[in-house]
C-alpha positions as CSV (number, residue, x, y, z in Angstrom):
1,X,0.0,0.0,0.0
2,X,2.8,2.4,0.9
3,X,4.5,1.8,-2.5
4,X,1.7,2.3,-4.0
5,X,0.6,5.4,-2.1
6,X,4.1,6.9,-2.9
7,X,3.7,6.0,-7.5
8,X,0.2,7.8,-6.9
9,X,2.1,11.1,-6.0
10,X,3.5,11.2,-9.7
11,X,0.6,11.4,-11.1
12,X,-1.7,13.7,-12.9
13,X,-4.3,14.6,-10.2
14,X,-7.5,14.3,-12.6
15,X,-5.7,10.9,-12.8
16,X,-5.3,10.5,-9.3
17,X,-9.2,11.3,-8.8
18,X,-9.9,8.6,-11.2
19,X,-8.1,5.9,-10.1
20,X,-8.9,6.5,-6.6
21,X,-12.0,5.8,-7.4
22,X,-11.6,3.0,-9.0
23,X,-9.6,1.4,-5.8
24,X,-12.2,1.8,-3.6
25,X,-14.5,-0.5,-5.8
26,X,-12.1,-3.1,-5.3
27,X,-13.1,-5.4,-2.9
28,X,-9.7,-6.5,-1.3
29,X,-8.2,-2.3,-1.4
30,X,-11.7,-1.4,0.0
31,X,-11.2,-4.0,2.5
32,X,-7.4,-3.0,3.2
33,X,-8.1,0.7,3.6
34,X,-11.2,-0.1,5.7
35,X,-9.0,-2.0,8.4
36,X,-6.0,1.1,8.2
37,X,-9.3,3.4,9.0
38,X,-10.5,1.0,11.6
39,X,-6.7,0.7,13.7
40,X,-6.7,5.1,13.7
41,X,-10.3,5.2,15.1
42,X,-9.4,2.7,17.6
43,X,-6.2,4.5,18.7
44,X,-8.1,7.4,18.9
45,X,-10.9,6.8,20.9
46,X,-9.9,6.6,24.1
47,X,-8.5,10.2,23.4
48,X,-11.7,11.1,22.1
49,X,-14.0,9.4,24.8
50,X,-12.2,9.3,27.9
51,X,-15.7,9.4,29.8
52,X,-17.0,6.6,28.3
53,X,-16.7,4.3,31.3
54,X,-16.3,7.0,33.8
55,X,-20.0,8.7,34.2
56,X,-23.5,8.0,33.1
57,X,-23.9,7.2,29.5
58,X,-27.7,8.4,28.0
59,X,-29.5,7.2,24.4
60,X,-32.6,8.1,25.4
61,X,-34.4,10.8,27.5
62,X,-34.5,9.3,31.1
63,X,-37.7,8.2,31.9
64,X,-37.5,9.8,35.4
65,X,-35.7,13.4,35.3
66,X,-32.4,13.4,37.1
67,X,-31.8,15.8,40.2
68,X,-30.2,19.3,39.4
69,X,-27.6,18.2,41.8
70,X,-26.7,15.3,40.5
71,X,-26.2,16.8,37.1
72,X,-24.5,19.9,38.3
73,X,-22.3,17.6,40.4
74,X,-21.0,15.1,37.2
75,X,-20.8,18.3,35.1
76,X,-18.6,20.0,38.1
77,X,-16.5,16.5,37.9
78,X,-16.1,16.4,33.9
79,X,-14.5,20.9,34.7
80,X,-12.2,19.6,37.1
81,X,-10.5,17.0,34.7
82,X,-10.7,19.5,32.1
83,X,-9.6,22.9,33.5
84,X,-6.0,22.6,34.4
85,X,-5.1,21.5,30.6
86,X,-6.1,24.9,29.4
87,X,-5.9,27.1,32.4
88,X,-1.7,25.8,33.1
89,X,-1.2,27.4,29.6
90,X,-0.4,23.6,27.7
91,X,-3.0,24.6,25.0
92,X,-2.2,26.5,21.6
93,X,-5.4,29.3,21.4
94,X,-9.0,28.3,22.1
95,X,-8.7,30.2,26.1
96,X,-7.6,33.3,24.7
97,X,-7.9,35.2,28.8
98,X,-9.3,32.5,31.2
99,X,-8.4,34.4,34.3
100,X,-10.6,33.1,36.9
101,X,-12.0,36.7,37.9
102,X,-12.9,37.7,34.5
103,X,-14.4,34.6,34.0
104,X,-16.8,34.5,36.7
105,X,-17.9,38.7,35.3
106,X,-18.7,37.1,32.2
107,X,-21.0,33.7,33.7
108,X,-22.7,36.5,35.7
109,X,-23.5,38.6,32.6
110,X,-25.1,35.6,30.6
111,X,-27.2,34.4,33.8
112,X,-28.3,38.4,33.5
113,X,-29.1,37.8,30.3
114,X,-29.7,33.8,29.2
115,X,-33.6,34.4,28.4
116,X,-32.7,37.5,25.7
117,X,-32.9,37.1,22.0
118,X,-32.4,39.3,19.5
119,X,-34.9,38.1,16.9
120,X,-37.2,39.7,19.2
121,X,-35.8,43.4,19.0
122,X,-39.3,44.6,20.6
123,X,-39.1,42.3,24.1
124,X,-34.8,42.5,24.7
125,X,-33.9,45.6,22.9
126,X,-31.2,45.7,25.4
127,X,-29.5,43.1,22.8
128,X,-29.8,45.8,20.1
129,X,-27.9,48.2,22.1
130,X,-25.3,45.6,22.6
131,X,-24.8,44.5,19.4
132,X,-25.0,47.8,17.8
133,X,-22.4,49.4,20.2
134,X,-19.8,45.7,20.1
135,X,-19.8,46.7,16.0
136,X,-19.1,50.2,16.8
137,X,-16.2,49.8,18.8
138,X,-14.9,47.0,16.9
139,X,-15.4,49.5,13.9
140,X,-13.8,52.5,15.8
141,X,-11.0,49.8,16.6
142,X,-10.4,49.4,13.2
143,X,-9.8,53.0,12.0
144,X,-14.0,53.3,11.2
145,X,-14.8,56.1,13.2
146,X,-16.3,59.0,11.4
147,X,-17.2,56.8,8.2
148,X,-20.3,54.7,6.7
149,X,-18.0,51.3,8.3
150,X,-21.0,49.2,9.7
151,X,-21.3,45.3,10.1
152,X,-23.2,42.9,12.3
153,X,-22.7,40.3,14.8
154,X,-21.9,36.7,14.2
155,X,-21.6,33.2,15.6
156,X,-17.8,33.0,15.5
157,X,-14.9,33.6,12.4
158,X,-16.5,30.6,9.9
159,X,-19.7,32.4,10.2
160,X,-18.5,36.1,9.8
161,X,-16.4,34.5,6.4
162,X,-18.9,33.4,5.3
163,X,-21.7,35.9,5.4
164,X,-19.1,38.1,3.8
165,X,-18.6,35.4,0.8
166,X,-22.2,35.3,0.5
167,X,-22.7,39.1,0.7
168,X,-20.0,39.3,-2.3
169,X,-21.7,36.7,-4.2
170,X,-25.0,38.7,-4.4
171,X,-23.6,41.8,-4.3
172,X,-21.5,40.9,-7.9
173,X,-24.8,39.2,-9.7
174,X,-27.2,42.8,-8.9
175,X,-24.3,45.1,-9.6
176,X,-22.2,43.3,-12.3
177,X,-24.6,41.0,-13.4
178,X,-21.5,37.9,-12.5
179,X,-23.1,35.0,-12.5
180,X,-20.2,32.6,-12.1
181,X,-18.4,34.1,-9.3
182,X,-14.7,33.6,-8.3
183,X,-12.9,34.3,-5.1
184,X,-9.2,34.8,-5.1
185,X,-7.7,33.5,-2.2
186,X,-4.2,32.0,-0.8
187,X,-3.6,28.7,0.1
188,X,-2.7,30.0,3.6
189,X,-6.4,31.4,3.8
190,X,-8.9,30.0,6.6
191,X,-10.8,27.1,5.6
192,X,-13.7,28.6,6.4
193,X,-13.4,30.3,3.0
194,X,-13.4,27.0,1.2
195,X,-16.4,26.2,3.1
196,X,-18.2,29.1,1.6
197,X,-16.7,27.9,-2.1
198,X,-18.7,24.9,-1.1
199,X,-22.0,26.1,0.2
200,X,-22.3,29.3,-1.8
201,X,-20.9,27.7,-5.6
202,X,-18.0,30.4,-5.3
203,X,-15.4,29.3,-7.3
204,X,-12.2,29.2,-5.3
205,X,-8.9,30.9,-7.2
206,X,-5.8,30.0,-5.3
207,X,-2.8,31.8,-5.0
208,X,0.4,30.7,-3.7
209,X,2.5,32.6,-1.0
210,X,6.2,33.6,-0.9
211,X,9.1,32.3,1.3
212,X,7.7,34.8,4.3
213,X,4.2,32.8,3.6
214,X,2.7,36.0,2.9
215,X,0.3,35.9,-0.1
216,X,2.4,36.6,-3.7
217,X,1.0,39.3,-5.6
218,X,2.3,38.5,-8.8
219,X,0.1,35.2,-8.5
220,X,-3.4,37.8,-7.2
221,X,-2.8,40.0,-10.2
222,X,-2.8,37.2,-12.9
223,X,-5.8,35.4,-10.9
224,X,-8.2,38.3,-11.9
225,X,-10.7,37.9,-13.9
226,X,-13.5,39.6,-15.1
227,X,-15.8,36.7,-12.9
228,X,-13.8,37.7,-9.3
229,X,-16.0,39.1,-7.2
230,X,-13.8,39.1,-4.0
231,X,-9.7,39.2,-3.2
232,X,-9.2,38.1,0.5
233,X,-5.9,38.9,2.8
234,X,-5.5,37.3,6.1
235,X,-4.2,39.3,8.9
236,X,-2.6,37.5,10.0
237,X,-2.9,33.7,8.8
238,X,-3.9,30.9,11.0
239,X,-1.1,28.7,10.0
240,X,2.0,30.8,10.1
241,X,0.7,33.6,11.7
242,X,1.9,36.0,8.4
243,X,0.1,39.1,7.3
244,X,-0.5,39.4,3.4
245,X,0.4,42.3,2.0
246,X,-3.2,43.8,2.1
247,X,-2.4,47.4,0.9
248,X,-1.3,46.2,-2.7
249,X,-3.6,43.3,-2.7
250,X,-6.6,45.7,-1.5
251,X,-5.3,48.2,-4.1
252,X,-5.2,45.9,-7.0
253,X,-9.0,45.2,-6.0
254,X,-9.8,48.8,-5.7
255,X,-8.1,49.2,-9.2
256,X,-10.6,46.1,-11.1
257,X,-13.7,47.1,-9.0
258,X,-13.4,44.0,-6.8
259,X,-14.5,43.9,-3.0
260,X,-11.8,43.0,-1.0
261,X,-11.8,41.4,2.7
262,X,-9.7,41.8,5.0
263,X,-9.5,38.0,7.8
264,X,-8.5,39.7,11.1
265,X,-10.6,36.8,12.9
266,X,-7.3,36.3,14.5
267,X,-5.9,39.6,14.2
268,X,-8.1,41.9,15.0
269,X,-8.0,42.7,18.6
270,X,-4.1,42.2,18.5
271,X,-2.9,44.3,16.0
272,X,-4.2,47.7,16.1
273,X,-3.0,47.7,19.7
274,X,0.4,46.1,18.9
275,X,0.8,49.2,16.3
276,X,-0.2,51.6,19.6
277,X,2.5,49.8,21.2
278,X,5.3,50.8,18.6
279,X,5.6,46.9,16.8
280,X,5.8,47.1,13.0
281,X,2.3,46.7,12.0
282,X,1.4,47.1,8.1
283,X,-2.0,48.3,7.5
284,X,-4.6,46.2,6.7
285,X,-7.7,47.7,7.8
286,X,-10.3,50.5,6.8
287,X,-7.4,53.3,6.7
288,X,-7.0,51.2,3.1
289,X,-9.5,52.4,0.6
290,X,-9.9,49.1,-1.1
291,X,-10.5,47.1,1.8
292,X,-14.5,46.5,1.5
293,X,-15.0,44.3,4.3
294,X,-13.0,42.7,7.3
295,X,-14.0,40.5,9.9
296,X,-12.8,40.2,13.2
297,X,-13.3,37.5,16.1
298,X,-14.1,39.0,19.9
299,X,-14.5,35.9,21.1
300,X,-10.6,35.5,20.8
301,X,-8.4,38.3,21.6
302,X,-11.5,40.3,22.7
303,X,-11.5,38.1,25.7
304,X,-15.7,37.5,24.7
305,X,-17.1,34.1,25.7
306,X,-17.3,31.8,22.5
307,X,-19.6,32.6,20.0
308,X,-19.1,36.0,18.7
309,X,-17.6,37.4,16.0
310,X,-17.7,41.0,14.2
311,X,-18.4,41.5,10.3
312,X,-17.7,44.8,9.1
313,X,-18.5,46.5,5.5
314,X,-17.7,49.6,4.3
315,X,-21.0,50.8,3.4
316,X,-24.5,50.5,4.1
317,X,-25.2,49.2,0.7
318,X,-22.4,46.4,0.9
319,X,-24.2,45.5,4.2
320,X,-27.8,45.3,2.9
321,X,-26.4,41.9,0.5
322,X,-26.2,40.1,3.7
323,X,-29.4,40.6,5.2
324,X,-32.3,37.9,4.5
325,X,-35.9,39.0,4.2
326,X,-39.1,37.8,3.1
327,X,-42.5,39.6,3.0
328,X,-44.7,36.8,1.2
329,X,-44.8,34.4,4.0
330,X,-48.2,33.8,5.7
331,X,-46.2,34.2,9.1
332,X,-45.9,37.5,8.4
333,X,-42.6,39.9,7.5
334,X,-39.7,38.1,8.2
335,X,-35.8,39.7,8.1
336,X,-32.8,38.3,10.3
337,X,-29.2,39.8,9.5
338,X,-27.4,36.7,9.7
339,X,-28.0,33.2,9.0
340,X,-29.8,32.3,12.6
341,X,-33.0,33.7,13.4
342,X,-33.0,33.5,17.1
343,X,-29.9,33.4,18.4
344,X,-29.0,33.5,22.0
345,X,-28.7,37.8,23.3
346,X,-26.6,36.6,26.5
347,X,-23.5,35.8,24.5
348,X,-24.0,39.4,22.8
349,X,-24.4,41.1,26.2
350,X,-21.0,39.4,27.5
351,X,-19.1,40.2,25.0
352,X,-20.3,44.0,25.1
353,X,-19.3,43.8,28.5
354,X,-15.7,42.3,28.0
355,X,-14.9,45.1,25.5
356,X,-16.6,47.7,27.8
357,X,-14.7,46.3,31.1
358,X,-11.3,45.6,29.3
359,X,-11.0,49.3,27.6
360,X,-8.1,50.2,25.7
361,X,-5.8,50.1,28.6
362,X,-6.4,46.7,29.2
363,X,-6.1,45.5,25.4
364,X,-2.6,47.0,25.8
365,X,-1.5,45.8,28.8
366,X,-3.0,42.4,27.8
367,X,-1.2,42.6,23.6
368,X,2.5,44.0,25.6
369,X,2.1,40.7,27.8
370,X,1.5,38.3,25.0
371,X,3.8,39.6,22.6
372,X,6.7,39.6,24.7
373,X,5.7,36.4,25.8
374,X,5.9,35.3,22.1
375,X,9.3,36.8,21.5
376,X,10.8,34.6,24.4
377,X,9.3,31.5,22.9
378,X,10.9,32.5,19.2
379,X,14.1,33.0,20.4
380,X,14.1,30.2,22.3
381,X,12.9,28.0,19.4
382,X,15.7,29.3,17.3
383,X,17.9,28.1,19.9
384,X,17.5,24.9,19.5
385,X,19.8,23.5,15.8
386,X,17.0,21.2,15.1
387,X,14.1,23.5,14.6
388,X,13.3,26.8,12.9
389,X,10.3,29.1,13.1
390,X,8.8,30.1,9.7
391,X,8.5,33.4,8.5
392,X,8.9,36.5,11.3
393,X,5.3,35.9,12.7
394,X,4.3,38.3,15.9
395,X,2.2,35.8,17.8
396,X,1.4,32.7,16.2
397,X,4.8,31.1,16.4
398,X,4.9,27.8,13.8
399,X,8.1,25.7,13.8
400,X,9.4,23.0,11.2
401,X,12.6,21.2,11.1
402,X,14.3,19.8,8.4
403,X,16.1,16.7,10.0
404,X,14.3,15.0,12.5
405,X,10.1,14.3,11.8
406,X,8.4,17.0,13.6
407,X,4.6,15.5,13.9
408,X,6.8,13.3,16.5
409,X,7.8,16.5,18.5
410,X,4.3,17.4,18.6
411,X,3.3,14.0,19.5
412,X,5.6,13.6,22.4
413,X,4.7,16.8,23.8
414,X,1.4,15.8,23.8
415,X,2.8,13.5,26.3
416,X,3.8,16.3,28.2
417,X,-0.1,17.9,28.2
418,X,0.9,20.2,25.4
419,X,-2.1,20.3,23.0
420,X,-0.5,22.2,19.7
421,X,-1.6,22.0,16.3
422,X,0.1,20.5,13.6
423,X,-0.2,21.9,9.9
424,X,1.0,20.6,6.9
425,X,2.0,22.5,3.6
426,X,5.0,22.4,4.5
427,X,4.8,20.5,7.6
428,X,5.2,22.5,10.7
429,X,3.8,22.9,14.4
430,X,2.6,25.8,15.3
431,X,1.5,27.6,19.4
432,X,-1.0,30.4,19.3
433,X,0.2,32.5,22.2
434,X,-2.7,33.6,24.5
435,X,-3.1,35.1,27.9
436,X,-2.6,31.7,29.5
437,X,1.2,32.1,28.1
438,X,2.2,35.1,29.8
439,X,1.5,33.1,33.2
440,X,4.6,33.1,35.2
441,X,7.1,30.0,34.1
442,X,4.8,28.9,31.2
443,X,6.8,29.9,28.2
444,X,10.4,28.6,29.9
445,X,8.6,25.3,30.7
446,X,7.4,25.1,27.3
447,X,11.0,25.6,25.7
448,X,12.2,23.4,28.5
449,X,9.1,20.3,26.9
450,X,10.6,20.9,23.6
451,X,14.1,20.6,23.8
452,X,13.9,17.5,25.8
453,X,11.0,16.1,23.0
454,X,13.0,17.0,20.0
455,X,16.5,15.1,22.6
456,X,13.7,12.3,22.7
457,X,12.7,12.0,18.7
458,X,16.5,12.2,18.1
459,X,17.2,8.8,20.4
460,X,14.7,6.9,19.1
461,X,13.9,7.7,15.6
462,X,12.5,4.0,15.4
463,X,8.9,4.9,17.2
464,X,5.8,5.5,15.2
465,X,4.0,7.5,18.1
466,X,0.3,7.6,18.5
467,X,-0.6,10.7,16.2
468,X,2.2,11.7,13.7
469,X,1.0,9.2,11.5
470,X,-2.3,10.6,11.3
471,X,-0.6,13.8,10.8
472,X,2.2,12.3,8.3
473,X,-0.3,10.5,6.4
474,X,-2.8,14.0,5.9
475,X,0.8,15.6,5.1
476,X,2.0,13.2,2.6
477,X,-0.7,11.0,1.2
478,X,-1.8,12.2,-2.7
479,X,-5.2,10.5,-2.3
480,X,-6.8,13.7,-0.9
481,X,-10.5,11.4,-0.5
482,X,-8.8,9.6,2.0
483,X,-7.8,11.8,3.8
484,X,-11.3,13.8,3.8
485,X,-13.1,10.4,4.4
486,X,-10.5,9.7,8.0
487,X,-11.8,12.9,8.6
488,X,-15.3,12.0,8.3
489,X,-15.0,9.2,10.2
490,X,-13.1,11.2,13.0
491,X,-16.2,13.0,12.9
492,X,-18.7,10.6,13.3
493,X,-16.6,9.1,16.3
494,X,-17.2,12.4,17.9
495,X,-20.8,11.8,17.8
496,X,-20.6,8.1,19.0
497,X,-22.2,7.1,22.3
């Protein structure tokens, strides 16, 4: 299979497609892959499940209710096993503050507010004030203020991508009369814009990126065509954590009439106040005529609960290709700004009140903190022969080496309760640096993990590990419908009882 896996790589990938296909009609490759699909799942269960044995397991609705204090109690249980992995620092984003103190401001806020929703504007309008004000600031934030910059509230990043891919879409066909739109994107672009390729029949144009992994104009400029309806720069990319060069690629959109959006879902809330602090910062945000759009997560370095995000537009009119409405239903008028009617207020009025409480002394005492921390951690990564750090990121620090296999290193610090993510394209590991970073002794302990995991790869080179072949397999195999179906079945061990 691995020979074979390894001539597939040569070929043609329309050719590839084809005889992929083909292999998994035959009975005895169907049966082989099916049993390499069956060993992963089993490996990675326990990881998956590890409460499987450990509290009450339900199928059905209990036919008695349970007491609240029983529930409250297991729930209480499943915390404690969970909270120190995040809390101690070892993961790479997803607790972006997670200081106990705000924490317990922000439960209190959404037990305020857990009833509100803002499809009914007339019973909560306190929601409206929320959301209208979090889009202002986040607007004001990003050099807005004192212009027709407007936007709306969202679930999270994929949903504030999205709304803006669909909003571009629409906009193109009434305005241009495009009726086979194409976005041009680079490969180091958040899926989540693939996923709108997907759902919204956007063709996706994409561009490769330079040896700073930074998006290569030469490639944008020969990608447009009189069908693109959108360029998009990320500020800075998930992966590498490198910001395209948004004024030339905003311009060259500006230039052809093309809406361009800015991806500061990561970005956002770090950047404009890592330019206040005096770090070299290229613009990438409204200050840029051609940038049409930009969207901006609060629930990560806004320090929101999860489940908001910020979509800005430059205009009114831009804006108004989002919106749904309907006026020929027999339940009367119906309009919602974003693809959930009701949608829960309490989330909106905690993350008004973490940007309200935080204030702009806070977002720079909080960006000083983790950017320092992040300096520390790249000079000690370049410290040690075996590794390098890709590009010259600020705080999304990804590391590759080129002689010993580095899914390994991330695997064994898993070991160590380090939760990173590995990337591939080139293959690399990467640690978002949060709030939970800057904790006294994290970073050095950190360094201290990896030098003695990459001593450890290095003395025994024979070990598979548990996940880097997973990783080396989504890294290396050609067959890319393999891949997606592992994932698919990753998937549907998630929802497994």
């Amino acid at each position: 299979m691995d020979t074979l896996m390894k001539q597939a790589g040569k070929l043609n990938p329309r050719v590839l497609a084809f005889l992929e296909k083909r292999m998994k009609n035959i009975p005895s490759v169907a049966k082989k892959i099916e049993g390499e699909y069956a060993e992963i799942m089993t490996e990675l269960e326990t990881s998956v499940k590890p409460y499987k044995n450990k509290f009450t397991t339900f199928t059905q609705i209990p036919a008695k209710g349970r007491s609240h204090a029983e529930i409250l109690g297991e729930m209480e249980a499943m915390r404690a096993l969970e909270e120190s992995h995040w809390k101690d620092g070892f993961i790479s984003g997803a607790v972006y503050h997670g200081d106990q103190e705000h924490i317990d401001f922000l439960n209190q806020v959404y037990a305020l507010n857990s009833q509100s929703n803002p499809l009914h504007a007339d019973v909560w309008p306190s929601a409206t004030k929320f959301e209208a004000e979090i889009v202002a600031m986040t607007a004001n934030m990003l050099s807005g203020a004192g212009t027709d910059v407007c936007g709306t509230l969202s679930s999270g990043g994929t949903e504030s991508i999205m709304l803006a891919m669909k909003t571009y879409r629409d906009w193109a066909r009434e305005t241009k009369g495009i009726t086979k739109p194409e976005m041009i994107v680079p490969v180091t672009a958040h899926a989540a814009f693939d996923k709108a390729s997907q759902y919204f029949n956007i063709k996706t144009i994409h561009v490769p990126v330079d040896e700073n992994f930074r998006a290569d104009l030469k490639a944008v400029k020969k990608a447009i065509s009189r069908n693109t309806i959108v360029i998009v720069g990320s500020a800075p990319s998930f992966p590498h954590g490198a910001i395209d060069p948004i004024a030339e690629m905003s311009e060259l959109a500006r230039q052809h009439n093309i809406g361009f959006h800015t991806d500061a879902c990561l970005g956002g809330f770090v950047l404009p106040w890592a330019e206040k602090l005096g770090y070299n910062v290229p613009a990438f945000d409204f200050r840029l005529a051609g940038v049409t759009s930009i969207s901006v997560d609060t629930h990560k370095y806004g320090y929101a609960a999860k489940g908001t995000s910020v979509i800005l537009y430059r205009n009114q009119e831009l804006r108004h290709f989002q919106y749904y409405t309907t006026t020929e239903w027999p339940g009367g008028l119906y309009f919602s700004p974003t693809f959930a009617g009701s949608r829960p207020g309490a989330l909106s009025a905690s993350c008004w009140a973490a940007l309200t409480a935080m204030g702009e002394e806070g977002y720079l005492t909080a960006t000083k903190r983790i950017l320092e921390t992040a300096e520390k951690i790249k000079q000690g990564i370049r410290e040690i022969p075996e590794l390098h750090v890709l590009g010259d990121p600020l705080f999304v620090v990804a590391f590759a080496s080129e002689s010993i296999n580095v899914y390994k290193v991330l695997d064994h610090m898993s070991h160590k309760k380090w939760s990173l993510n590995g990337l591939h394209k080139p293959t690399c590991v990467h640690l978002c640096v949060t709030l939970r970073h800057t904790q006294p002794g994290v970073a050095e302990r950190f360094l201290t993990d990896l030098r003695e995991a990459v001593e450890y790869v290095k003395g025994h080179p024979e070990e598979k590990g548990s996940m880097a072949p997973v990783y080396g397999m989504a890294a290396t195999i050609p067959m890319r419908g393999m891949v997606s179906d592992l994932l698919k079945k990753y998937l549907d061990l998630i929802f497994k009882v």
